[in-house]
N, C-alpha and C positions, 0 to 999 in steps of 0.2 A: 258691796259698793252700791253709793245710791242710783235708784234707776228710775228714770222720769216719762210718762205716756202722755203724750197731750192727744186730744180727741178735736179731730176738724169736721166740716160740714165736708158733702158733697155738693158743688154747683153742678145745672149743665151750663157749656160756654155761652156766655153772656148772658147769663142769668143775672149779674147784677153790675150795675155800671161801673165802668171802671173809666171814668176821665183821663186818663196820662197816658202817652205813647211805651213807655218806660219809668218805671218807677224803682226802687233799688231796693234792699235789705241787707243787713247784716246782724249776724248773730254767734257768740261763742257761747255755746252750750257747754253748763257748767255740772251736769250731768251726763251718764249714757242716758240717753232720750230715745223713743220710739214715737212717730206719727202712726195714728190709726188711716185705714183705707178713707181716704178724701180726694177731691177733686176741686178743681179750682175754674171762676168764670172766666180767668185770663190764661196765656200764654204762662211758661215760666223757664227763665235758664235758671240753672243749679252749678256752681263749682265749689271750692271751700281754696278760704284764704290759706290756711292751716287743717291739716290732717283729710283724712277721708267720712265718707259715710255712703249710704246703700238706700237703692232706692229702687222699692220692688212694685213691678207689674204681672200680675199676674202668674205663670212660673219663669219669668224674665226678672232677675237681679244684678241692677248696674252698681259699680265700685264708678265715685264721684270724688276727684282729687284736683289737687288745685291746676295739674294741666289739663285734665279733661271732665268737662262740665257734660251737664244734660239736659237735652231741650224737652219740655212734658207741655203736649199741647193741650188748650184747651178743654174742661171735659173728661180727660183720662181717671181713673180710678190708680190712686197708686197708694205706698203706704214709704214708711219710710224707716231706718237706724241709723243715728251718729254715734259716736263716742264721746265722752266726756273731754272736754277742751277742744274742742272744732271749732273752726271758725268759715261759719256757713257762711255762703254769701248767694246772692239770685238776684234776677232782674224778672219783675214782673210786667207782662208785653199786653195791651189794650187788646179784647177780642178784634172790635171793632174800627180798632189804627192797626193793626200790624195780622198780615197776614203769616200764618203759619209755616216753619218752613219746613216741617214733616206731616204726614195725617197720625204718625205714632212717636213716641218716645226717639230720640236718635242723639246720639254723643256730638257734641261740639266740643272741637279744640280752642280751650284759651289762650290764643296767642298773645304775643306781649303786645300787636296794634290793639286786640279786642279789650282786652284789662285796660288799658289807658281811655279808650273812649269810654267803656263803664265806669270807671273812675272817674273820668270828669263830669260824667252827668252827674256825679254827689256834688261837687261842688255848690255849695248856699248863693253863691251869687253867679252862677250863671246864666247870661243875659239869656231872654225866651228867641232869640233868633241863634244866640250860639247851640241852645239846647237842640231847637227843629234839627240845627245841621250837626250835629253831634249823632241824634237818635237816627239819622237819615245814615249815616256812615255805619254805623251801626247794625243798622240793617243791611247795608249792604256788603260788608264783610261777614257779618254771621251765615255759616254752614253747618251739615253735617262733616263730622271727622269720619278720615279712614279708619282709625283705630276705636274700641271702644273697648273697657274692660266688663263684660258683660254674661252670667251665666245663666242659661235656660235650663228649668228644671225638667228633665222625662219622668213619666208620668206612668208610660206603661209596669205593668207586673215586671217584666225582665230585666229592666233598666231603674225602675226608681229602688231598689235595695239596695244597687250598686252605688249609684247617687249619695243616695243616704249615708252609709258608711263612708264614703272619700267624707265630703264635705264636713263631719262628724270624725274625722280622722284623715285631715289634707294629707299625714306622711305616709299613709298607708302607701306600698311600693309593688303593689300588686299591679301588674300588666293587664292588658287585655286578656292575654291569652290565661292567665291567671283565672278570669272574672268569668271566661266564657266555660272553663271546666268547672267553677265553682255551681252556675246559673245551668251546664250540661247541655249546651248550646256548643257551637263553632264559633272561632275568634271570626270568623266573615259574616256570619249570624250578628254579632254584636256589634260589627263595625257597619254594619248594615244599618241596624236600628239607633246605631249613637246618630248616625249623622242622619237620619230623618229626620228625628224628634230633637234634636238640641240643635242641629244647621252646620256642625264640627266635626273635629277627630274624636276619639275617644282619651288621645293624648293632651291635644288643646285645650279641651274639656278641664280637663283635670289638670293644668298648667293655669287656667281662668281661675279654677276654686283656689288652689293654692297661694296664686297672687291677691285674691280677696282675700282670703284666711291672714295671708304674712301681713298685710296694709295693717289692718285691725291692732295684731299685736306691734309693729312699728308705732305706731300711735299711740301704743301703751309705754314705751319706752325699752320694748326686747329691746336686746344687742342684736345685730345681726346672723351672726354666727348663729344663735339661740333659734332664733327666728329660722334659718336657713334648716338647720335639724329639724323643728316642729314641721315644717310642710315637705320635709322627705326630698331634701336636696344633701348630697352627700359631701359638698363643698360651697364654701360662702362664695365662691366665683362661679361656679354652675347657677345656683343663687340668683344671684346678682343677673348674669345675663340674660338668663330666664324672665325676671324677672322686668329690665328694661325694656324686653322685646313684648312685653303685656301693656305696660304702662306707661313708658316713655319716663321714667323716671328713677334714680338711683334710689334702693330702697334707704339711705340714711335722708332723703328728704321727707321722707315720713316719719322722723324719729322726734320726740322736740326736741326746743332748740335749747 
């Protein structure tokens, strides 16, 4: 399959002017594509019309779908992966008109008021007094969401093997207590160190990889069933529930259409 790298600058914020309160984009990547580590002089929200893609900080990896976007403030170093047929979409935010509404990366939910105000700032003929009160609405509904689908990588010796192997094999069905005689540690030893260094269970954890793992192939066109066996769910309704409770969404909304 063909696979496409595009290579961006790094700004620091407001490094270079940016005149508009909000400015839009859209794009259906007709490639898997990879962004290299860049950064941008403006704000930016991230969701996609269609499908998913990933957008990494550091050992922090967000899953970006079309109900939950993500706010990358000013300045951040990030890098990025979609899939081939996405359809990206972002709203770029003026350093200097719109104050930030995190000092880090954080999930916003695209509700159906927020997509319609985005929306109508495309519009070509919107008068410059409908736009002011458009982009002012705008801001004043954007938040951070409760939910975000988001994995941190551990980093230490006793925890990045284990890492490595799920993510590298989401259906692996090995438990903690599995992991912790493998590594020759105590399962209280592991649940220790999961939830320092990643902020989770060691379950959670590995309910997060597997719901990025199953997006990816939904967007390729698995069946579900198919999809539900590769990340080690032993029925497509364990699946499925697992899976809305990650992402707010049914996994055939990932499938095309």
């Amino acid at each position: 399959m063909t696979q496409e790298t595009r290579t961006l600058p790094a700004h620091a914020p407001g490094a270079v002017e940016t005149p508009f309160v909000i400015q839009g984009y859209e794009e259906v990547v007709a490639y898997d594509t990879a962004w290299n580590d860049h950064s941008h002089s403006f704000h930016e929200l991230l969701w996609n019309e269609r499908g998913a893609s990933s957008a990494i900080v550091g050992s922090r990896i967000w899953t970006i779908t079309p109900a939950v976007g993500l706010w990358m403030p000013a300045g951040t170093l990030h890098s990025g992966v979609a899939a081939a047929g996405t359809c990206l979409r972002a709203c770029f935010f003026g350093f200097r008109t719109t104050a930030s509404i995190s000092d880090a990366p954080v999930a916003v939910e695209i509700t159906p008021l927020l997509r319609l105000l985005l929306e109508r700032l495309g519009e070509p003929e919107l008068r410059p007094a409908s736009r002011a009160a458009t982009e002012a609405l705008v801001l004043d509904v954007l938040a951070p969401a409760p939910r975000e689908l988001l994995v941190r990588l551990p980093s230490s010796p006793l925890l990045r093997p284990i890492a490595d192997a799920v993510r590298e094999d989401p259906g692996d069905r090995r438990t903690l207590t599995d992991w912790a005689a493998a590594r020759g540690v105590s399962p209280r030893t592991l649940t220790r160190a999961f939830t320092a260094e990643t902020g989770t269970s060691f379950a959670r954890w590995v309910g997060a990889v597997r719901a990025q793992h199953a997006i990816g192939l939904l967007t390729r066109g698995w069946e579900v069933e198919a999809v539900a066996e590769q990340v080690g769910y032993r029925s497509s309704s364990a699946f499925g529930a697992a899976f809305r409770r990650a992402t707010g969404l049914t996994p055939g909304a990932f499938r095309p259409s």
